[in-house]
N, CA, C and O of each residue as an XYZ file, in Angstrom:
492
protein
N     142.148    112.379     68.603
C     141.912    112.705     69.995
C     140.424    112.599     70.346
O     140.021    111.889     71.268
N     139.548    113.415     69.487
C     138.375    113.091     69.401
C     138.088    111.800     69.552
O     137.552    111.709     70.657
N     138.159    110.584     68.973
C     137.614    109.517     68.841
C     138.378    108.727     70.431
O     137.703    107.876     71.010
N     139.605    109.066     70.923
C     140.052    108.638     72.326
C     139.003    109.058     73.233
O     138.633    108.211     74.046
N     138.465    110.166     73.255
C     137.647    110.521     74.139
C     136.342    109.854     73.941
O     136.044    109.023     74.799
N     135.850    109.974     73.372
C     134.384    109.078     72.663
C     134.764    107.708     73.622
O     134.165    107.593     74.690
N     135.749    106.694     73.231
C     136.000    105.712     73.530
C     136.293    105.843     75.384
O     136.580    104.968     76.202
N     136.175    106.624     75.468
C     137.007    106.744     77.311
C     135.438    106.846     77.734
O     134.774    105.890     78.134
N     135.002    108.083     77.583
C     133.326    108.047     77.642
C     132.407    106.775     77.412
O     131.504    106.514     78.207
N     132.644    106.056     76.387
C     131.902    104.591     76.256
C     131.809    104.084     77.282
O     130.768    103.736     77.838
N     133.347    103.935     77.817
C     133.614    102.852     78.472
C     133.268    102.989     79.909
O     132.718    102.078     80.528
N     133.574    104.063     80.408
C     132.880    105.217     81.572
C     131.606    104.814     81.745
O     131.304    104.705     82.934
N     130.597    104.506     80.835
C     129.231    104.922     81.115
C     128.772    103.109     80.933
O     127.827    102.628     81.558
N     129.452    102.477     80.182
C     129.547    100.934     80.410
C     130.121    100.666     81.601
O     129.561     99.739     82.186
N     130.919    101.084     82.099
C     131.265    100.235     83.810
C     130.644    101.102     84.947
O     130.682    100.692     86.107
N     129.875    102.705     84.517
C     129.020    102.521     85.414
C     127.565    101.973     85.536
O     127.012    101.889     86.632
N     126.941    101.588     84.314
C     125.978    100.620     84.198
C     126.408     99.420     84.910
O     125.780     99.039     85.898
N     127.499     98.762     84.452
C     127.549     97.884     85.325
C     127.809     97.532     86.879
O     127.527     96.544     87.557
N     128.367     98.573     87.122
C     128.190     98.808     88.772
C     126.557     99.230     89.399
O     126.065     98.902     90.479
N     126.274     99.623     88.879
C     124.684    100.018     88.975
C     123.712     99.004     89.276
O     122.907     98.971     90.207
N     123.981     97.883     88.008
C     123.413     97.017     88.065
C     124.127     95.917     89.197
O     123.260     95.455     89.939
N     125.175     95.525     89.420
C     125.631     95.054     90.651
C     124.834     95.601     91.858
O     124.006     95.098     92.619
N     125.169     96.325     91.790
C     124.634     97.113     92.566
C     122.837     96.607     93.507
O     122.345     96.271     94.584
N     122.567     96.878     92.215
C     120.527     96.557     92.592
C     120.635     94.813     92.703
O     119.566     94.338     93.087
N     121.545     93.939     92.482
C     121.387     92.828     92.255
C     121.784     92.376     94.063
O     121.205     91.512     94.721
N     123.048     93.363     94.569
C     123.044     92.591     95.725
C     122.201     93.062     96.857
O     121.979     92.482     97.919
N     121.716     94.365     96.388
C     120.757     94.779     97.352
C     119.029     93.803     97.555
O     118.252     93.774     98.509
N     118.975     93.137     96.220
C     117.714     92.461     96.036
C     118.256     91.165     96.681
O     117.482     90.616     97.465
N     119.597     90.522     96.456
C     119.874     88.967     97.326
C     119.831     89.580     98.710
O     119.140     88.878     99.449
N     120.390     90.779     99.395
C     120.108     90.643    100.909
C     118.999     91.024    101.353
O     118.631     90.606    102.451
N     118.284     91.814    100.687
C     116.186     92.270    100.794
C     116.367     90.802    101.140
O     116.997     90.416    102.124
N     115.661     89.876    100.104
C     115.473     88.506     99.663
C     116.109     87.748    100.763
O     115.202     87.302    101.466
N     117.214     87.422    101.197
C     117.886     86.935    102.165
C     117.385     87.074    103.966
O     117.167     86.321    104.915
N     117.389     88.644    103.638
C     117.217     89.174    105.135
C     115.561     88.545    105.685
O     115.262     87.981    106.737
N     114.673     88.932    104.446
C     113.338     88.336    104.725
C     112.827     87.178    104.759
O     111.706     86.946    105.209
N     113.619     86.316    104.273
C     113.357     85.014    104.211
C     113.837     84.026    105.533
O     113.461     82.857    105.624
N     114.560     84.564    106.350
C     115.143     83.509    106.860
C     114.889     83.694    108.281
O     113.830     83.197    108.664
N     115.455     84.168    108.981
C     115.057     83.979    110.260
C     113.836     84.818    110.844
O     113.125     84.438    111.774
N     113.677     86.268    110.008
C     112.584     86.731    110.381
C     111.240     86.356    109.838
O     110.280     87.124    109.765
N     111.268     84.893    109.403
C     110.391     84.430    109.290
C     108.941     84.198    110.555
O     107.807     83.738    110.421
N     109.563     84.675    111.536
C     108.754     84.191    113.229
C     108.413     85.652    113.726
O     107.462     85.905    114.466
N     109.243     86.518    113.264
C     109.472     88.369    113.902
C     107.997     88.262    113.913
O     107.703     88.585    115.063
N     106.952     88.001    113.306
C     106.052     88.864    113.464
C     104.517     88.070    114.203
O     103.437     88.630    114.389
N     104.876     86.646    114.512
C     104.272     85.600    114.748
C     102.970     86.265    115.346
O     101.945     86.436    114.687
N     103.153     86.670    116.860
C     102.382     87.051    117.825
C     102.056     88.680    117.777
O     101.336     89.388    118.481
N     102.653     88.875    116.973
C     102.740     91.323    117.209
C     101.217     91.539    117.107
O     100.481     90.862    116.389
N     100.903     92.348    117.740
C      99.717     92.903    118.098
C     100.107     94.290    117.975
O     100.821     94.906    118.765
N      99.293     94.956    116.355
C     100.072     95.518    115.866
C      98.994     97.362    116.916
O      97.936     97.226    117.531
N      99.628     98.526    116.779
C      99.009     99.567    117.426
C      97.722    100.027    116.554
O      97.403     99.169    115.731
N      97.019    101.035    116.548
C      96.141    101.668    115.547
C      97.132    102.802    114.556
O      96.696    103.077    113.438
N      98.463    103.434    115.019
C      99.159    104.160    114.345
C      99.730    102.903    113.277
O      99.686    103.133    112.068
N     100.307    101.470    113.810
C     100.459    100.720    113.010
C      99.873    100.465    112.280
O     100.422    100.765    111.219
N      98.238     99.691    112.020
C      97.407     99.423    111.616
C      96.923    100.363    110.342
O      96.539     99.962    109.243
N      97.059    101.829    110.838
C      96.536    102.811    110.178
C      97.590    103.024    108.821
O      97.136    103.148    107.683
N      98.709    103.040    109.052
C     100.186    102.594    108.446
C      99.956    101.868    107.514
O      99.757    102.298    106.378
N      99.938    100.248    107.931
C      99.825     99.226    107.195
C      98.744     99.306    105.917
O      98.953     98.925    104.765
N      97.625     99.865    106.414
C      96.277     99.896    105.624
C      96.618    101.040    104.614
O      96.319    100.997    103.421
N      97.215    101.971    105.167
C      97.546    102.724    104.095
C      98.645    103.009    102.834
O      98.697    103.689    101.809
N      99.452    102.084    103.546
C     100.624    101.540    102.034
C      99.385    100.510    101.596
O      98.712    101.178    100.810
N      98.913     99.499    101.705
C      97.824     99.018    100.921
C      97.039     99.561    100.306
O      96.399     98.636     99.806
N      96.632    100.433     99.985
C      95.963    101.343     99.516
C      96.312    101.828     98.210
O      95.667    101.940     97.167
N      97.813    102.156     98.619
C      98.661    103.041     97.959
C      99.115    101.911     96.593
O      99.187    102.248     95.412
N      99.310    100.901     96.997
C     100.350     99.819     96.353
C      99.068     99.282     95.499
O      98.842     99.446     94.300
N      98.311     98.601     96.466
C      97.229     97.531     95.531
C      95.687     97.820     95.713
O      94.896     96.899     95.507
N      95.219     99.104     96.104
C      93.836     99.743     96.277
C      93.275     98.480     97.377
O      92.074     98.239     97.501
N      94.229     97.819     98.052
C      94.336     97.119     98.679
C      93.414     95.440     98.688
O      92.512     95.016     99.411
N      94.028     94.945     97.736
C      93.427     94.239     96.785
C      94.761     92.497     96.699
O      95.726     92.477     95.936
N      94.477     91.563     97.454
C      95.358     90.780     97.310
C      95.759     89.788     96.079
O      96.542     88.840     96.016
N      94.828     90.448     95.052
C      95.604     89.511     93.530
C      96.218     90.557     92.980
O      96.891     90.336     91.973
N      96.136     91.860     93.478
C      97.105     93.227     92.496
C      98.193     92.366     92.078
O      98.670     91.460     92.761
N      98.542     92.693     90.955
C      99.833     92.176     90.451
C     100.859     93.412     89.574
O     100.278     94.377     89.079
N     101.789     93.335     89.493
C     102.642     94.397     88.938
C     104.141     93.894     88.420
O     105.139     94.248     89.049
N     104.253     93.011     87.188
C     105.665     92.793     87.028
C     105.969     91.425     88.168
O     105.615     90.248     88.229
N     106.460     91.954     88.639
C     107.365     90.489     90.067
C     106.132     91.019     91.054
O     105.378     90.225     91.617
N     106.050     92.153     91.160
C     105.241     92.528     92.289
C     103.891     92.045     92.536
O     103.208     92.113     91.514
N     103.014     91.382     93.976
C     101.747     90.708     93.823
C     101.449     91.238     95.186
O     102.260     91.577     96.048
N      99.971     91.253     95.240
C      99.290     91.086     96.156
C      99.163     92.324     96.873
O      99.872     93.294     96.604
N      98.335     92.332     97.726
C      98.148     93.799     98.647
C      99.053     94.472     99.028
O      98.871     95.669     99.253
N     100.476     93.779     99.229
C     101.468     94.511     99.671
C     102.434     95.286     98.508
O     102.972     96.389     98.604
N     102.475     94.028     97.026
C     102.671     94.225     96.317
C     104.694     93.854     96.496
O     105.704     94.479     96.173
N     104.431     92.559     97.159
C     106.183     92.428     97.166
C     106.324     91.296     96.058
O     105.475     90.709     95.387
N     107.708     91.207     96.115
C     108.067     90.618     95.222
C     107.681     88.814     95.712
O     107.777     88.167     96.755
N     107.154     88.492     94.107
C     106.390     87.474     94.515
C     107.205     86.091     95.246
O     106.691     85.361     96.094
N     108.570     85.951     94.690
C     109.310     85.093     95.414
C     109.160     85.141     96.879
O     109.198     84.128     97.577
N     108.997     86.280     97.312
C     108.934     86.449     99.098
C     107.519     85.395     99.311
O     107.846     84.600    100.191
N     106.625     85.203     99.021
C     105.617     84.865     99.132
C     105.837     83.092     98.874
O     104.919     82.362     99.247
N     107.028     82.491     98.257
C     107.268     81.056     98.055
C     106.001     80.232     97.697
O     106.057     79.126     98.235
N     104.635     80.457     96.801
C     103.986     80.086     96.178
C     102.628     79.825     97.034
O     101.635     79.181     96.695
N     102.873     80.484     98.186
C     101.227     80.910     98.556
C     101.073     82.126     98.661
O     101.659     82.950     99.362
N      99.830     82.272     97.558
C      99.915     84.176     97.366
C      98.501     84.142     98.500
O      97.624     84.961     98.226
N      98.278     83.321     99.627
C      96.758     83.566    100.875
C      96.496     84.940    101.441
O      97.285     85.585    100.750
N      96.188     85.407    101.862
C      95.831     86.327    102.619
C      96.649     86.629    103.574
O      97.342     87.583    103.925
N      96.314     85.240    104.016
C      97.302     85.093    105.261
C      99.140     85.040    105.527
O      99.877     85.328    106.470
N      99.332     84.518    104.161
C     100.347     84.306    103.960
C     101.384     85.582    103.280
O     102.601     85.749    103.193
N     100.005     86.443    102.816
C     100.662     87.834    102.392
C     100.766     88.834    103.644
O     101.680     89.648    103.773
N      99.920     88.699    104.368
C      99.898     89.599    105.648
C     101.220     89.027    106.766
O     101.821     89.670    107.627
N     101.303     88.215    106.534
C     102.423     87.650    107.365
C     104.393     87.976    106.802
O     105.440     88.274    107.377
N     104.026     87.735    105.644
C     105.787     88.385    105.169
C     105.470     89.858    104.458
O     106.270     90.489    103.766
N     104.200     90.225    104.772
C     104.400     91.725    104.436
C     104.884     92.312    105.821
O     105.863     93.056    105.757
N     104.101     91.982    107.584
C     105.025     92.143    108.429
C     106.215     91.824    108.484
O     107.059     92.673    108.771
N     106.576     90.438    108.205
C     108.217     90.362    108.376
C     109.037     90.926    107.511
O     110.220     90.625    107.669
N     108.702     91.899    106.349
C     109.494     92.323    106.008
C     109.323     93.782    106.515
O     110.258     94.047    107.270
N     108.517     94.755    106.377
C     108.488     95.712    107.262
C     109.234     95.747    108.722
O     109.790     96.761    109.144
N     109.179     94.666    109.344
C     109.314     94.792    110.592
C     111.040     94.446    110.327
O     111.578     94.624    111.420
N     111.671     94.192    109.706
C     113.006     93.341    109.411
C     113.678     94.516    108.493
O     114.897     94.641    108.611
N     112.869     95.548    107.423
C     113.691     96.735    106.919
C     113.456     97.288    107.550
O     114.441     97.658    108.188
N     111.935     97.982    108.112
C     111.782     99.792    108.412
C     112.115     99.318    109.996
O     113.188     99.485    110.576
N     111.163     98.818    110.420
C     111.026     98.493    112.280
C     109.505     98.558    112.356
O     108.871     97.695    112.963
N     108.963     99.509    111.782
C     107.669     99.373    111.727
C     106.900    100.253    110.728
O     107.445    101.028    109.943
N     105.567    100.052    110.840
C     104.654    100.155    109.327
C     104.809    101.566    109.695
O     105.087    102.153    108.649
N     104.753    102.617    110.927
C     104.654    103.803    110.622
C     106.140    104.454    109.765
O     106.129    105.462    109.058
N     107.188    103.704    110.011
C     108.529    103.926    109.036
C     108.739    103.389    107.754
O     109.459    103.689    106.802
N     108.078    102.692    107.944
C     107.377    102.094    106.071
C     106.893    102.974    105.653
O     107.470    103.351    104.633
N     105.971    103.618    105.950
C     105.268    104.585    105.664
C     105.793    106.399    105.433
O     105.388    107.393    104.830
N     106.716    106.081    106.169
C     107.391    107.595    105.849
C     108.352    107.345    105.243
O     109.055    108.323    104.988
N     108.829    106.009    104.744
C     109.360    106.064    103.637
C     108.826    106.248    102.617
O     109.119    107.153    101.836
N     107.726    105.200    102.417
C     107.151    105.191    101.386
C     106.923    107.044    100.753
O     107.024    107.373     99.571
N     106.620    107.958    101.875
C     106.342    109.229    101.590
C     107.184    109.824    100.767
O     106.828    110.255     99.670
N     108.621    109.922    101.308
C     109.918    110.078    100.229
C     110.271    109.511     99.356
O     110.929    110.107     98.503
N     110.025    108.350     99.235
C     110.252    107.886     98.080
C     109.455    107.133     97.295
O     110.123    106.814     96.312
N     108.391    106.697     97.230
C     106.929    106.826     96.695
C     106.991    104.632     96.451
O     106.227    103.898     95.825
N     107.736    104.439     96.944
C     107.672    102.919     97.008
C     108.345    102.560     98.594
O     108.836    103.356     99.395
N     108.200    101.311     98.699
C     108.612    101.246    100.374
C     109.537     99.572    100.289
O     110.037     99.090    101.306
């Protein structure tokens, strides 16, 4: 009986690893998805506020001492996203630009980036 249970437990904690990991895999294809594609333009013209600004500068801070070669694992640059988002120009410009479109495409804006980031210490 002992050893049935052992085996029920294995298997328990193997299919919830693997749901887990499903899990983070489809949440990273629609991140990845959602940012890449049409909100590629969301942020073209935004003229961002000083509560924004103040926002933005300060997850930079937080992430890459605000520093655009920070690197971390997948993670690069001032914003510190995953480097695929960036499609092989890690510029300045090119980081400031899908670090808005993705902010602006998950939270709505850098001050809700930012209070995420508060709860949960990544954004």
């Amino acid at each position: 009986m002992k050893e049935i249970m052992k085996n029920i437990k294995s298997t328990l904690v193997k299919l919830l690893a693997a749901v887990a990991i499903a899990f983070v895999a489809v949440v990273s294809v629609q991140t990845f998805t959602s940012n890449n594609s049409a909100t590629q333009t969301v942020q073209a013209a935004r003229k961002l506020s000083k509560r924004e600004k103040a926002a933005k500068r300060w997850i930079a801070m937080r992430e890459s001492s605000g520093s655009y070669t920070a690197r971390n694992g997948a993670c690069y640059g001032k914003y510190q996203l995953n480097i695929a988002y960036l499609h092989g120009d890690l510029s300045p410009k090119n980081q400031e630009r899908t670090a808005d479109n993705y902010v602006y495409g998950r939270y709505g804006s850098w001050v809700n980036a930012k209070r995420f980031w508060l709860a949960h210490h990544w954004y």
